[in-house]
C-alpha positions as CSV (number, residue, x, y, z in Angstrom):
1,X,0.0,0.0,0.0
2,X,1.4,3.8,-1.0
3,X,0.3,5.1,2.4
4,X,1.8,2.2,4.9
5,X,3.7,6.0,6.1
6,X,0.7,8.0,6.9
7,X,0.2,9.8,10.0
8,X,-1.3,8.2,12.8
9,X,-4.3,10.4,13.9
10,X,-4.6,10.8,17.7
11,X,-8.1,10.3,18.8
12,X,-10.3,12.0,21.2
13,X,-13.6,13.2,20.7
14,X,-13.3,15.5,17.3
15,X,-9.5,16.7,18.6
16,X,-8.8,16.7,15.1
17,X,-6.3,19.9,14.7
18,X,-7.2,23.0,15.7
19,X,-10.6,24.1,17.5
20,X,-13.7,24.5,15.0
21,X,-14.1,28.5,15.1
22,X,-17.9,29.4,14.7
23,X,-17.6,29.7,10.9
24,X,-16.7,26.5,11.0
25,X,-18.7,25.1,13.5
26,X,-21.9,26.3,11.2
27,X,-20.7,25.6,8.0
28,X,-19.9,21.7,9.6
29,X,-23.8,22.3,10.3
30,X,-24.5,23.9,6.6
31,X,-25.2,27.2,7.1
32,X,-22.6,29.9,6.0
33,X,-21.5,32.6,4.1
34,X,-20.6,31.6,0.1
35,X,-18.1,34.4,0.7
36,X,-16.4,32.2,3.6
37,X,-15.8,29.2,0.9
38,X,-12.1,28.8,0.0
39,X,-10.1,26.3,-2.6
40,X,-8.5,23.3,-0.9
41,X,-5.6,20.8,-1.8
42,X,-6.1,17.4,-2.3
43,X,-3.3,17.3,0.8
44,X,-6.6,18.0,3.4
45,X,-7.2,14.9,2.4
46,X,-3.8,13.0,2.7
47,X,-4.1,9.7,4.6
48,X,-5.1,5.9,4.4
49,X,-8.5,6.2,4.3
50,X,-11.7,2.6,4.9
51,X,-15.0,3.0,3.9
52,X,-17.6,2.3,6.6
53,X,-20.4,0.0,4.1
54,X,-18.7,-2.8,5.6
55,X,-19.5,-1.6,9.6
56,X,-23.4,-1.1,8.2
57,X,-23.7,-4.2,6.4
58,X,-21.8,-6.3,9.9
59,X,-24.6,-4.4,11.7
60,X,-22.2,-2.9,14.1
61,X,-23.6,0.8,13.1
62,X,-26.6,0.0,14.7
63,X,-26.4,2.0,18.0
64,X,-25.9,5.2,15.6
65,X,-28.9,4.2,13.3
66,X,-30.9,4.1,17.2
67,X,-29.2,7.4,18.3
68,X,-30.5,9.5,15.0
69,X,-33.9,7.5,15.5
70,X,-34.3,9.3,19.1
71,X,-32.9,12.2,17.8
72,X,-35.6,12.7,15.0
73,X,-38.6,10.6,14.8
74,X,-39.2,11.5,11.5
75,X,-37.7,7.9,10.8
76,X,-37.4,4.8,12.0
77,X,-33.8,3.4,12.9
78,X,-34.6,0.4,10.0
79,X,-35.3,3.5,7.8
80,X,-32.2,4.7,8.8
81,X,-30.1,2.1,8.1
82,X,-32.1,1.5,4.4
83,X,-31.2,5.3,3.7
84,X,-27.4,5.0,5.1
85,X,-27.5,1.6,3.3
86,X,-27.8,3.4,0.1
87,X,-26.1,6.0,0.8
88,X,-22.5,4.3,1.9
89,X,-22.6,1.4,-1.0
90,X,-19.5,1.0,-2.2
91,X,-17.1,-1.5,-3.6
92,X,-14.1,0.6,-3.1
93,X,-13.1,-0.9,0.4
94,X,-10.1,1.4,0.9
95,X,-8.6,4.9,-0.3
96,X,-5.0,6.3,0.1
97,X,-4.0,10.1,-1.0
98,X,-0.6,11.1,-1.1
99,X,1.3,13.8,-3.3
100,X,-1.9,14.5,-5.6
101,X,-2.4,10.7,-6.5
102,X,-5.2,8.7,-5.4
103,X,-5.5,5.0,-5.2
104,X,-8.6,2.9,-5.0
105,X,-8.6,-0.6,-3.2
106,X,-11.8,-2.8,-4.0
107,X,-11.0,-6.3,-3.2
108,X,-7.2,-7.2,-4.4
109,X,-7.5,-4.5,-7.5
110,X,-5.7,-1.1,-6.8
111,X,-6.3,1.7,-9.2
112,X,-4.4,4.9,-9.2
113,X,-4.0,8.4,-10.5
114,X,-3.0,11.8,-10.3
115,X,-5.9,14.2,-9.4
116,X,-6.0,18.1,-10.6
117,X,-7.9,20.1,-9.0
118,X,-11.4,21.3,-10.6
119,X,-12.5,23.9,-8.1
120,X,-15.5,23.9,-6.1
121,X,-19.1,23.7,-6.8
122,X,-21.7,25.3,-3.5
123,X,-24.8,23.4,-3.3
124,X,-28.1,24.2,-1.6
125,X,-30.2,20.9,-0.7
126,X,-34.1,20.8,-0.6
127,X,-34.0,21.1,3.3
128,X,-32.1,24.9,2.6
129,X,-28.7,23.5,4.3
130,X,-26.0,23.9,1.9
131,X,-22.9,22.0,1.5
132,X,-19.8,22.1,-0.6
133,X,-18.3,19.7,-3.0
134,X,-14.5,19.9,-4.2
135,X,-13.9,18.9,-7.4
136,X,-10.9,16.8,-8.4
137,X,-9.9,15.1,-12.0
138,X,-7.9,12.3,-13.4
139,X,-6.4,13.0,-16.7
140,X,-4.6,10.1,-17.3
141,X,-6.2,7.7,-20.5
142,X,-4.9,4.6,-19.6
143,X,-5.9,5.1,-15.5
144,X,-8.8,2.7,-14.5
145,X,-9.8,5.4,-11.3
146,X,-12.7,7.6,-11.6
147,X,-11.7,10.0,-14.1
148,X,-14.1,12.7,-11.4
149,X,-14.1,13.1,-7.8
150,X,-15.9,15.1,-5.5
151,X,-14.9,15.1,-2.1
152,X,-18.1,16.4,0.6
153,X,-16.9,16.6,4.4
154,X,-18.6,19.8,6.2
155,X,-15.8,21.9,5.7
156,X,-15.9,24.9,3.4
157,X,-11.7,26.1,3.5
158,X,-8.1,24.4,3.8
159,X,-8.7,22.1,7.1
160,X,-7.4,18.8,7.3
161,X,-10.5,16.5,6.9
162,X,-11.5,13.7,9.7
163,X,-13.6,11.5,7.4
164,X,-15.4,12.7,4.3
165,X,-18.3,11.6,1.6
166,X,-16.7,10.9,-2.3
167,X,-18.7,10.8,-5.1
168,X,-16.6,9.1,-8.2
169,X,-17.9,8.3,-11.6
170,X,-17.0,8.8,-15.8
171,X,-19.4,10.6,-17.1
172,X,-18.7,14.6,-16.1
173,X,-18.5,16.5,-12.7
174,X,-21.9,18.1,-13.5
175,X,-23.6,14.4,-13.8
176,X,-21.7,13.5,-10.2
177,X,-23.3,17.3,-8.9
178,X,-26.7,15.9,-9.5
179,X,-26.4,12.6,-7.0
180,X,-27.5,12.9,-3.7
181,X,-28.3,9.4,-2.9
182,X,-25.0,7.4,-2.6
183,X,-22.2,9.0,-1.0
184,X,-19.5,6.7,-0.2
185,X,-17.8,7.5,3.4
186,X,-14.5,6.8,4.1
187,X,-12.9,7.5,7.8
188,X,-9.1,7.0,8.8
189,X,-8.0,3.2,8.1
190,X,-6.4,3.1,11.9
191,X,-9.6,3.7,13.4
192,X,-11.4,0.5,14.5
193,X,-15.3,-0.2,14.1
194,X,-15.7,1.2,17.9
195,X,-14.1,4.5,17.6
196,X,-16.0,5.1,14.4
197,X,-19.0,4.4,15.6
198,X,-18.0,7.3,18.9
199,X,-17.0,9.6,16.0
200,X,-20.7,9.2,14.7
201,X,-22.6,9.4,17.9
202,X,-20.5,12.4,19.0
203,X,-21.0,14.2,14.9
């Protein structure tokens, strides 16, 4: 694996860097200011990075399915887990991002390539929260990754990321722009299934 180097995160409850300040804080939330939204580098996202389908599908995400149920009753916790189910299919079981190239684990097949960057694209979702995508693309012919990704992680300017939503795909950037039902979540590889799951009940 390119990444077997990569930091090892320390882990406490969202100690990740430096404090949120209240721009942040809100924008993590969806509310902010366009004028507040900065380019990144693909380095925010540097790291060795697992998908958590696996942790759904084992049923060990249950307790956070229960949580948002409590939270909001608009839903049950089975609806829940059908939406996250949808939402975090994937058959790309890790990712690893280092010096502007990603590579793509599903099963024993690794893909790689060198991401530019494509700017930024603000959206605003049916419930008025609005989020922003970053926009990355792989140029080379012969590379079997996603020629576009979009990376989604509740930060709007250069701030290391914790764990993010990608959306990869072929077609164009504008065709990925239009999906909002599957959005593949990767958090850091070291991380086991229980401090994943206290990084989602304390999100």
């Amino acid at each position: 694996m390119l990444l077997a180097s990569s930091q090892v995160l320390a882990h406490g409850h969202h100690s990740h860097g430096a404090p949120m300040t209240e721009i942040e804080q809100k924008a993590s939330e969806g509310v902010f200011d366009n004028s507040h939204v900065k380019d990144r580098a693909l380095s925010d996202w540097d790291g060795v990075w697992q998908s958590v389908y696996p942790y759904l599908q084992s049923g060990e995400l249950d307790p956070v399915f229960k949580q948002k149920a409590e939270k909001d009753k608009s839903k049950t916790a089975e609806e829940y887990k059908t939406y996250y189910r949808t939402g975090y299919a994937t058959s790309v079981d890790t990712i690893g991002i280092e010096n502007g190239v990603m590579e793509f684990h599903t099963g024993n097949k690794v893909a790689s390539c060198k991401y530019d960057y494509a700017g930024y694209k603000i959206l605003t979702y049916t419930s008025g929260k609005k989020g922003v995508r970053y926009l990355f693309e792989c140029k080379e012919a012969n590379s079997q990754a996603p020629k576009y990704v979009q990376f989604s992680d509740h930060i709007i300017a250069p701030r290391k990321s914790s764990h993010y939503h990608i959306f990869m795909g072929n077609t164009s950037q504008a065709a990925l722009l239009e999906e909002m039902d599957n959005w593949p979540t990767y958090y850091p590889y070291q991380l086991k299934a229980e401090a994943v799951i206290d990084e989602m009940l304390h999100h």
